[in-house]
PAZAPA-4460 file (N, C-alpha, C; in steps of 0.05 Angstrom, whole numbers, plus 32768, in hexadecimal, padded with zeros to 4 digits):
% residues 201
    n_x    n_y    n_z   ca_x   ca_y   ca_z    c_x    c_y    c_z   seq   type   mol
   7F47   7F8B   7F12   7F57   7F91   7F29   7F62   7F77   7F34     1      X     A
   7F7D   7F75   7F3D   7F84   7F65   7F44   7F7B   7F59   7F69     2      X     A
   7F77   7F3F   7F6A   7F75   7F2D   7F7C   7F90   7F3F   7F99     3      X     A
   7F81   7F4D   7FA5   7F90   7F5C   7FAB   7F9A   7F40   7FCE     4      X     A
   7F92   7F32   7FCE   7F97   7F1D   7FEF   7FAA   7F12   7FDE     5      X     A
   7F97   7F0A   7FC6   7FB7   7EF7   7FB2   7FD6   7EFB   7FB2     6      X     A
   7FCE   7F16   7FA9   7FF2   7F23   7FA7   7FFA   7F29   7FC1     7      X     A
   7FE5   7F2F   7FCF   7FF9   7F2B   7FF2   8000   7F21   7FF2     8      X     A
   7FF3   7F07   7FF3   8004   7EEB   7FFA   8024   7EED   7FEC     9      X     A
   801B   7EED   7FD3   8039   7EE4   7FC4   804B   7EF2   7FC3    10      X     A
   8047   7F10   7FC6   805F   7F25   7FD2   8068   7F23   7FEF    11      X     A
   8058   7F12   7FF9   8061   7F0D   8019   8075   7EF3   8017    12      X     A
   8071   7EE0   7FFE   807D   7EC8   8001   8072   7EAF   8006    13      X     A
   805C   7EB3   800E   8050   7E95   801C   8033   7E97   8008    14      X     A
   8027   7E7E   7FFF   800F   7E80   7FF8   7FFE   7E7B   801B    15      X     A
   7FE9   7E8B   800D   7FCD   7E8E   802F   7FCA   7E6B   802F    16      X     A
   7FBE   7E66   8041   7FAF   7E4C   8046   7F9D   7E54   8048    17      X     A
   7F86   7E38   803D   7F67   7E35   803A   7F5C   7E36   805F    18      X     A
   7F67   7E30   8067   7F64   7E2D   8085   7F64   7E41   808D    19      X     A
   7F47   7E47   809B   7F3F   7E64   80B7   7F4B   7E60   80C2    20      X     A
   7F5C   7E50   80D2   7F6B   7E5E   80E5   7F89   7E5D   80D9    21      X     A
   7F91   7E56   80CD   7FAC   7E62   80BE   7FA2   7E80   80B6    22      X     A
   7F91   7E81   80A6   7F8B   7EA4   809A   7F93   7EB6   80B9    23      X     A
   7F8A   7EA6   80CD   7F87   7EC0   80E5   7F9E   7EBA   80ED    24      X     A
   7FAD   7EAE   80F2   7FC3   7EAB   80F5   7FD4   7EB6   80E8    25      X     A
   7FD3   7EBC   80D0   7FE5   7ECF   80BA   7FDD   7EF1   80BE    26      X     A
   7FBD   7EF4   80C8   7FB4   7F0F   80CC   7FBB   7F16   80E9    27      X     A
   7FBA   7F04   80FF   7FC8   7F0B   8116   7FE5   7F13   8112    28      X     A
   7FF7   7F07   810D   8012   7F13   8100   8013   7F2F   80F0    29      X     A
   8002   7F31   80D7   8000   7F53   80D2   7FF9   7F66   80E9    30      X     A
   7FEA   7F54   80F8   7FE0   7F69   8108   7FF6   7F6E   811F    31      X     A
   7FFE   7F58   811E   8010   7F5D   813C   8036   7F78   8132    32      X     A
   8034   7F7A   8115   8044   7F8A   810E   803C   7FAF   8118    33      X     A
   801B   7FB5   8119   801B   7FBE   8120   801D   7FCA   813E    34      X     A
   8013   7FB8   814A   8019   7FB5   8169   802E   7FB7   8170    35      X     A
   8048   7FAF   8162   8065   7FB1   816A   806A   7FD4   8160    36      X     A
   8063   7FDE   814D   8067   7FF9   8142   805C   800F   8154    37      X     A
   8045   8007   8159   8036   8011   8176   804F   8014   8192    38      X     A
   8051   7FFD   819C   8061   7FFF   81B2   807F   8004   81AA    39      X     A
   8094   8009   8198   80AC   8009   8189   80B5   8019   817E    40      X     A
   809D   801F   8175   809C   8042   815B   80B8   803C   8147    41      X     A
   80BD   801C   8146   80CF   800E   812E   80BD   7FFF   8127    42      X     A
   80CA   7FF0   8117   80CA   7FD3   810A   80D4   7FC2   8119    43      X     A
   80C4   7FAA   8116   80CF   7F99   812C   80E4   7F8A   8110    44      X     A
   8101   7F7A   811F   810F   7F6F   8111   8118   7F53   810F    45      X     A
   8101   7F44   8124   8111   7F28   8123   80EE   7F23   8122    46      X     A
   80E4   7F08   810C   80CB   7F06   8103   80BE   7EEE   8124    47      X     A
   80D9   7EE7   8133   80CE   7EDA   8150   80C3   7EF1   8163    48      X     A
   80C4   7F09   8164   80BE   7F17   8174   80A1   7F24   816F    49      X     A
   809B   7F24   814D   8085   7F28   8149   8074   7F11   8150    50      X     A
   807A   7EF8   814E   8068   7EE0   814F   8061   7EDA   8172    51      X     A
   8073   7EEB   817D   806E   7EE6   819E   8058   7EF7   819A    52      X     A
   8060   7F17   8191   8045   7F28   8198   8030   7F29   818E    53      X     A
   8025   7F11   8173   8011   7F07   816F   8004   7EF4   817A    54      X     A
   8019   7ED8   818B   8009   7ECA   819A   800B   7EAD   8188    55      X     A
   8022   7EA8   8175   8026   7E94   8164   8040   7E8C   8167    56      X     A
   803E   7E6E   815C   8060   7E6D   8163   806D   7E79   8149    57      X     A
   8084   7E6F   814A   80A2   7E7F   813E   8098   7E65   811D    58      X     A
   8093   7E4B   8125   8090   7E41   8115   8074   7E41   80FC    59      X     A
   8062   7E49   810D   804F   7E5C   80FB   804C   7E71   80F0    60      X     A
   805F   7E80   80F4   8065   7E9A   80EF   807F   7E95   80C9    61      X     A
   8089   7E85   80D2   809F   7E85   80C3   8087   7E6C   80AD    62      X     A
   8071   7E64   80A6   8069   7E4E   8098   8058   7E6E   808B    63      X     A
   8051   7E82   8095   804A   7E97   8084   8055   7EAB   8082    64      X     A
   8070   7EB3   8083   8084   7EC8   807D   80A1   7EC3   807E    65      X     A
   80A9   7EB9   8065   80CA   7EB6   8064   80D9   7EC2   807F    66      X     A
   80D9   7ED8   8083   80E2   7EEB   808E   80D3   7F06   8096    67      X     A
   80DF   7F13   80AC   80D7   7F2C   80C0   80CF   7F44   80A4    68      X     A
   80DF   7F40   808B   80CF   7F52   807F   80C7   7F56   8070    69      X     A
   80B9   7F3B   8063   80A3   7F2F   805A   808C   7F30   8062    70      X     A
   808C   7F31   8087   8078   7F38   8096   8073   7F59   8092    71      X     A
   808C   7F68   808D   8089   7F82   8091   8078   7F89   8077    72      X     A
   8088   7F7D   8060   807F   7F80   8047   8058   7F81   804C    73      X     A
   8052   7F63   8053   8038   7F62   8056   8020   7F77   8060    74      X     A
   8033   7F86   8076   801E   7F91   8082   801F   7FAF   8075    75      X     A
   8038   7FB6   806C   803C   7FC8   8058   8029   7FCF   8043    76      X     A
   8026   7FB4   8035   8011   7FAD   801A   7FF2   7FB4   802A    77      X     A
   7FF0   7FB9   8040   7FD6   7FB3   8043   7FC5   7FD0   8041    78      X     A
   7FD8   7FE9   8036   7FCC   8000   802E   7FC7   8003   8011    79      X     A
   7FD6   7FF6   7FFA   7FCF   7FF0   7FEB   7FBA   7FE0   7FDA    80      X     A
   7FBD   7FCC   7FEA   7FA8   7FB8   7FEC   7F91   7FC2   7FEF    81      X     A
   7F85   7FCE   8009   7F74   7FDD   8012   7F6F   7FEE   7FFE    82      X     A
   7F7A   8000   7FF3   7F70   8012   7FDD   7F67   8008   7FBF    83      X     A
   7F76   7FF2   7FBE   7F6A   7FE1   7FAD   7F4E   7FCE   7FAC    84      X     A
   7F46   7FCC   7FC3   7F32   7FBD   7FD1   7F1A   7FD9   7FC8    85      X     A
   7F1B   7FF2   7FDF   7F13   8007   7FD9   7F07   8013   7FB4    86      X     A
   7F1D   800E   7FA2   7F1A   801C   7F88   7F0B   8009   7F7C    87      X     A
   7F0D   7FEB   7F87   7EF9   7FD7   7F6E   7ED7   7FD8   7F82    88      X     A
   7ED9   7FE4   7F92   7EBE   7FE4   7FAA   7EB0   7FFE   7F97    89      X     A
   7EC8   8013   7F90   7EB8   8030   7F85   7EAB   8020   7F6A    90      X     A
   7EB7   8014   7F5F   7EB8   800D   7F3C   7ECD   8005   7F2C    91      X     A
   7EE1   8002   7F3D   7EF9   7FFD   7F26   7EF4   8018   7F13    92      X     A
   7F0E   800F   7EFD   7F11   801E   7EE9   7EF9   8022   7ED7    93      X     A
   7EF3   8039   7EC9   7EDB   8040   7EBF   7EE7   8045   7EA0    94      X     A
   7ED4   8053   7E94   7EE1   8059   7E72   7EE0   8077   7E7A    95      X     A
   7EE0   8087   7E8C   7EE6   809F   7E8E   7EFE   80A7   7EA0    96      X     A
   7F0F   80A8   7E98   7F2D   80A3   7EAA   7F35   80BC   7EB7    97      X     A
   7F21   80D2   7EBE   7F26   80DD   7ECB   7F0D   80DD   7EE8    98      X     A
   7F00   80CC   7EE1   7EEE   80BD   7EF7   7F01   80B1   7F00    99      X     A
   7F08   8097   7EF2   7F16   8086   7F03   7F31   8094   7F0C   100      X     A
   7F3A   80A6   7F03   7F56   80A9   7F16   7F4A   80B9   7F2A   101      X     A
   7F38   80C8   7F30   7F34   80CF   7F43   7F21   80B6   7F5D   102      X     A
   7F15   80AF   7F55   7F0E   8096   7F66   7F20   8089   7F78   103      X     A
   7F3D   807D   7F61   7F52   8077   7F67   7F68   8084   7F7A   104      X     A
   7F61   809D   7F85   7F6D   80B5   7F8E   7F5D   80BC   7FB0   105      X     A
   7F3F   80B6   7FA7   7F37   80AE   7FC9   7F3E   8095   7FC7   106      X     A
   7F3D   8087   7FBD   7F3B   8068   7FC6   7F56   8067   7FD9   107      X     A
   7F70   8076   7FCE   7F87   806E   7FD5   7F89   8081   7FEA   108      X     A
   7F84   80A0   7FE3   7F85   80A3   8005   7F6F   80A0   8020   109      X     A
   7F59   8091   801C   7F4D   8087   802C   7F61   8072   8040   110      X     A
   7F6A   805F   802A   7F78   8048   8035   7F95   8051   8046   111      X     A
   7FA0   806B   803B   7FBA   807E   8049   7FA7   8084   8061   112      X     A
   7F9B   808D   8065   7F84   809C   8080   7F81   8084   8094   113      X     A
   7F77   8068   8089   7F7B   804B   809D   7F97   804A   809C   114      X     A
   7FA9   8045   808F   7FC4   8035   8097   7FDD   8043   8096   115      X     A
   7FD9   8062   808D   7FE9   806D   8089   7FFD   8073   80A1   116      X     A
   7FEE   8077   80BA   7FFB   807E   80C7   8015   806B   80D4   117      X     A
   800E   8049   80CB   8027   803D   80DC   803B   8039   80C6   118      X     A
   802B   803B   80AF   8041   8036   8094   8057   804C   808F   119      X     A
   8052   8068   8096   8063   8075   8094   8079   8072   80A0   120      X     A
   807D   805D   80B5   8098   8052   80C2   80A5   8043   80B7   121      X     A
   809E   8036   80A8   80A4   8021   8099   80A7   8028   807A   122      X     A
   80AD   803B   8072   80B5   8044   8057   80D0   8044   8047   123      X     A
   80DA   8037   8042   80ED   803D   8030   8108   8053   802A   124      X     A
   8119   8058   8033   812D   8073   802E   8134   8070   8003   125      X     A
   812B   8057   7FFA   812E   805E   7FDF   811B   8069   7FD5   126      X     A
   811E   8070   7FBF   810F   8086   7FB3   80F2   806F   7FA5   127      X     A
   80D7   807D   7F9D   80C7   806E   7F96   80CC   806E   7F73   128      X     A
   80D9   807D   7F62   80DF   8068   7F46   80F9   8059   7F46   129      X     A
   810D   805B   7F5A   811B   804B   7F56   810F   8027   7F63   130      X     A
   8105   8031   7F77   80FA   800B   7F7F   80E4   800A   7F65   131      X     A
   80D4   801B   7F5F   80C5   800E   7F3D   80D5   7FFF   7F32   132      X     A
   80EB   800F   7F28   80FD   7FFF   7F1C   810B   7FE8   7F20   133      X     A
   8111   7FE3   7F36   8124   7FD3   7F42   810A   7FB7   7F43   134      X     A
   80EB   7FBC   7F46   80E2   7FA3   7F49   80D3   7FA5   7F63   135      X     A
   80D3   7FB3   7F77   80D2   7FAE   7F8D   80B3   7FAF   7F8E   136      X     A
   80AB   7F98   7F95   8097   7F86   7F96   8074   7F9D   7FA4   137      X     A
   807C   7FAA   7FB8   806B   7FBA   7FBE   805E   7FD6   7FAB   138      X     A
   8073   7FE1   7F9C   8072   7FF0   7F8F   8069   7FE6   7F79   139      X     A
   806F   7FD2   7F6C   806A   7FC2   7F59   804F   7FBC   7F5A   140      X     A
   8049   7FB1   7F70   8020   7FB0   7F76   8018   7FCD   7F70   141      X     A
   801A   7FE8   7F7D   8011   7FFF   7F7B   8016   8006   7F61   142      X     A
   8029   8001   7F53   8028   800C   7F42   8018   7FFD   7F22   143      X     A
   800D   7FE5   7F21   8004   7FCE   7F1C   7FEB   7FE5   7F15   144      X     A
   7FDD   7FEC   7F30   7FBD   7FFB   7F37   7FBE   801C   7F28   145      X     A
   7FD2   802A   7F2F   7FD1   8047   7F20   7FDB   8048   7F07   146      X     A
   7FEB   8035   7F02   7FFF   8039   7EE0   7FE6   803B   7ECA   147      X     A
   7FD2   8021   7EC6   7FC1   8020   7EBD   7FB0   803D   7EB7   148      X     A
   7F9E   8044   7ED0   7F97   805F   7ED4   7F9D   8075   7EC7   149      X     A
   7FBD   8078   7EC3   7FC9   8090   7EC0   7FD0   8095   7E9C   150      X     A
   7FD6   8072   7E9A   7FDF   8073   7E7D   7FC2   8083   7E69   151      X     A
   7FAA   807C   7E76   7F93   8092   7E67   7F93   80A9   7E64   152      X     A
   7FAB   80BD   7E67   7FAC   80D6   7E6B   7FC5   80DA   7E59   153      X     A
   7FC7   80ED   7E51   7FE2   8103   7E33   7FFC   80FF   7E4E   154      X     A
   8011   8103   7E44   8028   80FF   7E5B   8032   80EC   7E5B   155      X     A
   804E   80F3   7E6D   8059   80DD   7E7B   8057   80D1   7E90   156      X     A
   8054   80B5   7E8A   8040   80A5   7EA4   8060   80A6   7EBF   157      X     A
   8075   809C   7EAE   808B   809D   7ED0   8089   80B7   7EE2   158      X     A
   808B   80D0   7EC6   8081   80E7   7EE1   806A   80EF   7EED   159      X     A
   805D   80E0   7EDA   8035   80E5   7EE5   8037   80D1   7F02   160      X     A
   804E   80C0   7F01   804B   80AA   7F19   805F   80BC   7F34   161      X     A
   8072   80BF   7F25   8080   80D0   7F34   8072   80E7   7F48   162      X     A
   806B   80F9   7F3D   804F   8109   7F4B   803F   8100   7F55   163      X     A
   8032   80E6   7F50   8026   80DE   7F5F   8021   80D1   7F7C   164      X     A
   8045   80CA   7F7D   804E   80BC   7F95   804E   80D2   7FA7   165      X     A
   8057   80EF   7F9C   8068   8102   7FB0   804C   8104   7FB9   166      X     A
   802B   810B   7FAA   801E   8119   7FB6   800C   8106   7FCB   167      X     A
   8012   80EC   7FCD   8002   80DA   7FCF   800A   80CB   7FE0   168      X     A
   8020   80CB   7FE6   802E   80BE   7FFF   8025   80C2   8020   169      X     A
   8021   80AC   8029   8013   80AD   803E   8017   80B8   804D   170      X     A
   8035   80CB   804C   803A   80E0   8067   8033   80FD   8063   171      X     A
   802E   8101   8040   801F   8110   8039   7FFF   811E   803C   172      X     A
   7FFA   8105   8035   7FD9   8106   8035   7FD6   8109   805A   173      X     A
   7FE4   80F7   8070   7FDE   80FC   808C   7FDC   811C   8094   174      X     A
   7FF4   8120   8083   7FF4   8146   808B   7FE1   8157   807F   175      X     A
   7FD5   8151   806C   7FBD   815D   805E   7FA9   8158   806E   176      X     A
   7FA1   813A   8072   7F89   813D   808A   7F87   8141   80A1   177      X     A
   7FAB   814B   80AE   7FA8   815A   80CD   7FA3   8173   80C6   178      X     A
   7FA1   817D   80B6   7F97   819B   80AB   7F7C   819C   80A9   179      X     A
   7F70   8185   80A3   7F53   8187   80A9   7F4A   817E   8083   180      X     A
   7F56   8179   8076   7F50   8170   8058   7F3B   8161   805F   181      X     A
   7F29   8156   8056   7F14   8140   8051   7F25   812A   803F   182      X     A
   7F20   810D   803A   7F27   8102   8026   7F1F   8103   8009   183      X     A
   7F05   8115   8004   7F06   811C   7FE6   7F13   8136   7FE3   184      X     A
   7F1C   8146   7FEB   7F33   815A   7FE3   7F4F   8152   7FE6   185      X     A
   7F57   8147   7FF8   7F6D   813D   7FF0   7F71   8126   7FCC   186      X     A
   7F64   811F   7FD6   7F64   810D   7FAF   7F61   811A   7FA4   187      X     A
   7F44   8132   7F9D   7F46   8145   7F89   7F62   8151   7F84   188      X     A
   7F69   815B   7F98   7F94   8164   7F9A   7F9E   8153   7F87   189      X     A
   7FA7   8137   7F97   7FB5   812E   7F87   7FB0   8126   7F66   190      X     A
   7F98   8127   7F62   7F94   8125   7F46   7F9A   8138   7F35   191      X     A
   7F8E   8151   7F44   7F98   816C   7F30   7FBD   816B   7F2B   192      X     A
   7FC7   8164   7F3C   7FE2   8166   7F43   7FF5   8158   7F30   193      X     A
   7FDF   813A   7F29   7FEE   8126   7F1B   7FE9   812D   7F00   194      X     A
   7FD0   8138   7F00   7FC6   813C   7EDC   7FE0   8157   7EDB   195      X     A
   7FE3   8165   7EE1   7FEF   817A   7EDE   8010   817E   7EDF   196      X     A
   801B   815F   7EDE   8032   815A   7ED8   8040   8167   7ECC   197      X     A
   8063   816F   7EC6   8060   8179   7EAB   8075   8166   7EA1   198      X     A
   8075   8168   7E82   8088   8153   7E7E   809D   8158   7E7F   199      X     A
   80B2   8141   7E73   80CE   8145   7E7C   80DA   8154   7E6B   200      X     A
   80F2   8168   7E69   80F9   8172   7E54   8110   815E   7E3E   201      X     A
***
């Protein structure tokens, strides 16, 4: 499993510093993205306004985030991440790949259940195989953690991935657990859902 703080960093742009108080300094800023989403119910758009509502200057802010959405990016990654953190805590990948995709399936909506709810503001109007394609760096992490998983199974992995976004997506899974789902039925779902792909004609 990949060094999941690692690739934050470098999808954000900035390598972390060795230094405790830089780290909090970089985690006060994620955090303060949500605080602005909280009071905004946007995205905040200039990366000085986030750095006021963390409590840092403009020039510390900008020594760990190119830009406003780099920061966004960051705090974005941090559901991914999180589920990645989660699936190597269960076991990582196993030699029974229908263990591990289901592991992989709470792991990921556990981490939708913590962060899902501010990330769904912050989503994308493109489609999730076209940013695969195109590179786009977040997708590219997620998809890094399930591609693997999936390729263990008969099928096609783009639509096995495909399915997997629609059923898995964090505004998804929120509406399953305001129904009262538990987090192991919702994954059981999406697994049956993904195994049960059909292929393309």
């Amino acid at each position: 499993m990949a060094n999941g703080n690692a690739d934050l960093a470098g999808l954000a742009g900035r390598t972390v510093s060795a230094r405790s108080d830089s780290r909090r300094s970089r985690e006060r800023l994620i955090d303060a993205v949500q605080l602005w989403m909280q009071e905004h119910s946007a995205p905040p758009e200039r990366l000085v306004d986030v750095a006021a509502a963390a409590g840092v200057s403009t020039a510390t802010a900008y020594r760990h985030f190119a830009s406003v959405d780099d920061l966004i990016r960051a705090f974005v990654l941090q559901l991914p991440v999180r589920a990645a953190e989660l699936f190597a805590t269960s076991g990582g990948q196993s030699t029974d790949p229908l263990d591990s995709l289901t592991r992989w399936n709470q792991s990921w909506v556990a981490a939708c259940v913590e962060h899902g709810e501010l990330a769904v503001h912050l989503r994308s109007p493109v489609g999730f195989l076209q940013r695969r394609s195109d590179g786009d760096p977040a997708i590219t992490f997620a998809c890094s953690l399930i591609e693997p998983l999936l390729q263990q199974f008969d099928g096609d992995v783009t639509m096995m991935l495909f399915t997997w976004n629609v059923t898995s997506d964090p505004r998804e899974v929120l509406d399953l657990q305001r129904l009262g789902w538990p987090v192991n039925k919702i994954a059981n779902y999406v697994t049956r859902v993904v195994l049960a792909t059909p292929s393309p004609d």
